[in-house]
C-alpha positions, 0 to 999 in steps of 0.5 A: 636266352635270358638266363645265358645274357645274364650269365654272360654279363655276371661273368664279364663283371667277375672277369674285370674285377679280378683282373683290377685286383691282379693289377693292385696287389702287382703294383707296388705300394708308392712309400716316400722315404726319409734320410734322417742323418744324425746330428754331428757332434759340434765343437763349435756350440761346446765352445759358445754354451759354455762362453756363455754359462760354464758347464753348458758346453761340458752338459752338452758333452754329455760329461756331466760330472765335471760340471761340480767340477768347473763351479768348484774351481770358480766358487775359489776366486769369487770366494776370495773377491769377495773376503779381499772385497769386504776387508778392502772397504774395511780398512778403507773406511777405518783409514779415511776415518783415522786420517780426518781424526788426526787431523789438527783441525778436526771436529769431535765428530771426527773423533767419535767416528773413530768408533765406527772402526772395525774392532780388527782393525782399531789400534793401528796406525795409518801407514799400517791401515794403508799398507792393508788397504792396498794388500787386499785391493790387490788380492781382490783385483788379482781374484778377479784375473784368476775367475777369467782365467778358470772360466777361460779354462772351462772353454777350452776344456768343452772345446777340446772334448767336444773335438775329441768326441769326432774320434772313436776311442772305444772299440776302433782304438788300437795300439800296436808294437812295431819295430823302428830304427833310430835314424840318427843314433842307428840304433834299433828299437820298438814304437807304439802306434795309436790308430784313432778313427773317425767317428762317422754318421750313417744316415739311417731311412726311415720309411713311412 
């Protein structure tokens, strides 16, 4: 009778631990899934990097190899500001050294400064001097408009890349040739017609 008890319970043991088993591979197991959307492509911050620092909005297109470019085109007018600068204080100084020296009441060491004349520029009168001195002023300020300019020139070339980023024009490019009628000269003839798709971010799920 013992025996038969003992049975009995081993056997109520084995039933209820199969039938829990059962139930835990039958329920499936609770995964928490995540969205993760790519990143858009924004115009916006190409614009605002390369405000800041020219070639940061083409480095954020990923267009690397007109970064040389841009700071070529800015190395042009800095180098210029910077020879037009260096002469414009030349021959100020030579003309504001010649003016004192010619001067009726001027001092021996008004004289002897005309020694400090750059050797270029020694031997011209003062209208010559002045007219140099107003030339390079003007070439100098003039620089400086043109690095506005190429730095401007800069921003809109990340801007309008960084637009044309949003269209796909690799694989859903299509040109087709259609024909079309000239509704003023009534005249038949044929058009081709570019179709650009939007680029659009499919969000990919990550399960963990």
């Amino acid at each position: 009778m013992k025996i038969f008890k003992s049975i009995l319970l081993l056997l109520c043991c084995c039933s209820s631990f199969l039938v829990n088993a059962q139930y835990t591979a039958a329920t499936p197991l609770n995964q928490d899934s995540v969205k993760i959307t790519k990143p858009k492509h924004n115009p916006k911050i190409a614009t605002r990097r390369s405000a800041i620092l020219p070639g940061w909005g083409q480095a954020y297109n990923k267009e690397y190899w007109k970064i040389p470019i841009v700071y070529g085109v800015l190395a042009i007018p800095t180098t210029t500001f910077i020879y037009n600068n260096t002469w414009y204080n030349r021959t100020k100084t030579a003309y504001e050294l010649l003016f004192k020296a010619s001067d009726p009441n001027a001092t021996q060491q008004d004289i002897d400064n005309l020694k400090l004349i750059h050797p270029k520029l020694q031997g011209f009168s003062l209208s010559s001097l002045q007219k140099f001195r107003n030339s390079f002023r003007q070439d100098r300020d003039y620089s400086v408009l043109w690095f506005v300019v190429a730095w401007g020139l800069n921003v809109v070339d990340a801007t309008v890349f960084a637009h044309l980023k949003e269209f796909d024009v690799s694989n859903n490019l299509s040109m087709q040739i259609k024909p079309s009628i000239n509704p003023v000269l009534n005249t038949k003839g044929v058009s081709l017609v570019f179709n650009l798709k939007k680029n659009t971010s499919k969000p990919l799920v990550k399960v963990r």
